[in-house]
N, C-alpha and C positions, 0 to 999 in steps of 0.2 A: 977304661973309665966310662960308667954309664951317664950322659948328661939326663938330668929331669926339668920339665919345661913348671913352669911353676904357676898355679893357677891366676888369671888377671884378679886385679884386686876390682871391687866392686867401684861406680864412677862416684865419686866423691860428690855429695849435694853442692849445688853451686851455691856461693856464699853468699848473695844477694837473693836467693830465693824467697816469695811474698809470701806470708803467712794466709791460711786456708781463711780468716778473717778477712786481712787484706784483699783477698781475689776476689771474697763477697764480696765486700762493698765498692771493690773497681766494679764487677758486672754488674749492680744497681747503677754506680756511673749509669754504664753505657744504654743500662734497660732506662734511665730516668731521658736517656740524649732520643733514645728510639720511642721513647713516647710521641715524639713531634712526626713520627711517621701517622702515628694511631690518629693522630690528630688534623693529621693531613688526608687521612684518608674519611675523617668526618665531613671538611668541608668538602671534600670532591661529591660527596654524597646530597651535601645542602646543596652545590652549583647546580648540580645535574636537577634536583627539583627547581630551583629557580625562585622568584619570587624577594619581595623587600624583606621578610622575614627570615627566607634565608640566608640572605645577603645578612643583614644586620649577626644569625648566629656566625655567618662565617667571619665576619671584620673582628669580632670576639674572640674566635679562636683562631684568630691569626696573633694574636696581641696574646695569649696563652702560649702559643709556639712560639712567640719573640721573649717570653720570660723564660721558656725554657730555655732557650740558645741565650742567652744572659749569663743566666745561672750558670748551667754544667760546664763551663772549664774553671770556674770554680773549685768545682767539688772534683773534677779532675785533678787540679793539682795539687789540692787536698788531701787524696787519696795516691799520690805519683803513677797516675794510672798507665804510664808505658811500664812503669816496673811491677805495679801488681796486677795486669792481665797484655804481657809482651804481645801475645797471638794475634791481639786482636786492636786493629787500627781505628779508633775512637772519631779521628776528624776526618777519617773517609764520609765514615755515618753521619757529621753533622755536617756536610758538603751539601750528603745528597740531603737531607732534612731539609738546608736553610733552600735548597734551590725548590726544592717544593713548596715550600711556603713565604719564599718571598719573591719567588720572581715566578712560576708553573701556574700557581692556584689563584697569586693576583690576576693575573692579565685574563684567565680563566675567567673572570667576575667581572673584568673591563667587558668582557664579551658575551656573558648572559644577561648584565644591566644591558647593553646597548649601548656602551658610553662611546664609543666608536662608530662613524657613518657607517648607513646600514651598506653591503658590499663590499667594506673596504676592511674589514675584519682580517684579512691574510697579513696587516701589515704587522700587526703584533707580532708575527714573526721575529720581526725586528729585534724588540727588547729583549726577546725569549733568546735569541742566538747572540746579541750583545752581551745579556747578563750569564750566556754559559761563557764564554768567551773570558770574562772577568772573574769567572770562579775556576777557571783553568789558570789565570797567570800564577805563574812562582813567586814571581815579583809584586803581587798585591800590595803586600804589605811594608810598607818601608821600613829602614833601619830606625828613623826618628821619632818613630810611631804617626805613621799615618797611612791611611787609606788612600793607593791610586786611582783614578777614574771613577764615576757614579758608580758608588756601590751596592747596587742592584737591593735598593728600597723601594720596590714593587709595589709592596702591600700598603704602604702609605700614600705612594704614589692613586693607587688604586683609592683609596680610603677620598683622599682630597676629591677627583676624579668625579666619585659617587655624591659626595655633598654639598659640594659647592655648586652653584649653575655655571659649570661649564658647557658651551656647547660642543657637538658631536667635534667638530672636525678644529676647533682650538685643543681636546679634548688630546686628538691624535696626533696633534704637532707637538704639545707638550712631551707625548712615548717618544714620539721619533727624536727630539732632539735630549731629551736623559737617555737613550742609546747611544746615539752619537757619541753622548759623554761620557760614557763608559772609556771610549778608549781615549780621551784624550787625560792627560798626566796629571790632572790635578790632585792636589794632598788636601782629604778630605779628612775632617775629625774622626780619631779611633775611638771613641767614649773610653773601650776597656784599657786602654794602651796607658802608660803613665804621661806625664806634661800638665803642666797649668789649665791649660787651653781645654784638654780633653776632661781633665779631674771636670773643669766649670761646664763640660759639655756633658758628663754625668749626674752632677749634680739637680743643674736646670732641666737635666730629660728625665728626672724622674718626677719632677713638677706636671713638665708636657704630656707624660706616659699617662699620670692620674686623670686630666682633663680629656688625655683622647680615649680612654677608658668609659668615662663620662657621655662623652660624645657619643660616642657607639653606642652606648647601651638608649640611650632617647632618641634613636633612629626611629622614624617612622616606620611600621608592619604592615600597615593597612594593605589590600590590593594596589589600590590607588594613591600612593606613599604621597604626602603636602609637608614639607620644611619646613619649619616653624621659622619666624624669626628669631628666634633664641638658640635656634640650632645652630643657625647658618653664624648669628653673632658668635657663638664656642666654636664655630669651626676656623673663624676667621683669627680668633683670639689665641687659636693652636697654631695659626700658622705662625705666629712669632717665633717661634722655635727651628722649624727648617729652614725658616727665612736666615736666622743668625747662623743657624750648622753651615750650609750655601754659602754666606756672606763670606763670613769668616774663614771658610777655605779656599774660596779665587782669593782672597784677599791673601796670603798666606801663599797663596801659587805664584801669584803677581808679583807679589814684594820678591820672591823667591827668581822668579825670573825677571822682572825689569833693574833689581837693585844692583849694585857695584859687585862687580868677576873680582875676584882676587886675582893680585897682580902675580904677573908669571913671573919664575923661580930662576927662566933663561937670563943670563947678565946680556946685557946691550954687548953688540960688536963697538971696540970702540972706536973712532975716527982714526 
């Protein structure tokens, strides 16, 4: 008896395979998340020239890259973008985007303004290895939806920094101690995240978004940049905003850690 080997059957299409449409519009995803690279590489171009003009485009296109990292997990999940482009890992790219443009390119701009004593510029180090530190935890994000430790809002930090009269060396106590804060455990508002708390911390930030919008764009150009009083009053009027984001999460940390333990599960030994 002659045995015949019998030819393999061809592999059978996998049944969740994305439609040649679908993988389009995942890689727009991804090409619209890596716009914030393009974006990052403009203002590195304004720092390197220097100057209040540049400064003013670049707080612009920071506030551009903060709409883009808004937006695209959106249209991420819109599109199920682990299913319609498996290969390719979407929130590695907005890792390294958001660390470029909120924590790289700010502190970059702390240091060509001069908003740090002159010499003592190496300390930014600080924030820079605090806030990679905090984009490395696993644990960033909590089950409840919130945000562990300062979560490496650079560019804002930066933005205050620039317009307000801080001087040099309150300037650099304020970097060194939102590093600090990075690692200590506080539950910080997640805007995106669902809860009451966060919905009204969405809501109200896109009030404060428009006004800091605002603000930048009537930054002084001049060589010689002079604040207007009217700037410095909008800058102070935006700060209501991080003041309640702040408040309201020690506040929220606190009650979390000074409020009543649940009582233990172990029954008393009894007499």
């Amino acid at each position: 008896m002659v045995e015949t080997l019998a030819s393999p059957a061809p592999p059978a299409a996998h049944a969740g395979a994305p439609s040649p449409l679908r993988r389009f519009l995942g890689w727009c995803v991804h090409a619209f998340t890596a716009s914030g690279i393009a974006i990052a590489a403009v203002i590195l171009a304004l720092l390197v020239r220097g100057g209040p003009d540049a400064f003013r485009w670049s707080f612009l296109l920071m506030l551009v890259a903060t709409l883009v990292d808004a937006v695209d997990g959106t249209f991420a999940r819109a599109v199920r973008i682990k299913e319609a482009v498996p290969s390719f890992d979407g929130r590695r790219l907005d890792d390294i985007t958001d660390f470029l443009t909120y924590t790289c390119l700010p502190l970059m701009l702390v240091w060509r303004a001069g908003l740090v004593p002159a010499g003592y510029e190496a300390w930014l180090i600080a924030p820079l290895l605090a806030s990679a530190y905090g984009f490395c935890q696993v644990d960033i994000k909590t089950h409840d939806g919130y945000f562990l430790g300062f979560p490496s809002l650079w560019n804002i930090v930066a933005l205050y920094l620039y317009v307000l009269p801080i001087p040099p060396w309150p300037a650099l106590s304020i970097l060194l101690v939102l590093a600090f804060l990075t690692f200590v455990p506080v539950k910080h508002l997640y805007p995106s995240q669902p809860g009451r708390l966060n919905r009204f911390a969405t809501i109200t930030g896109v009030f404060w978004g428009i006004l800091v919008v605002w603000l930048v764009w009537v930054l002084p150009t001049s060589s010689n940049p002079e604040f207007t009083d009217s700037t410095r009053t909008l800058a102070y009027v935006t700060l209501i905003y991080p003041a309640f984001y702040m408040g309201t999460s020690w506040y929220l940390t606190l009650r979390g850690w000074l409020g009543p333990r649940p009582e233990s599960a172990t029954p008393a030994t009894p007499r």
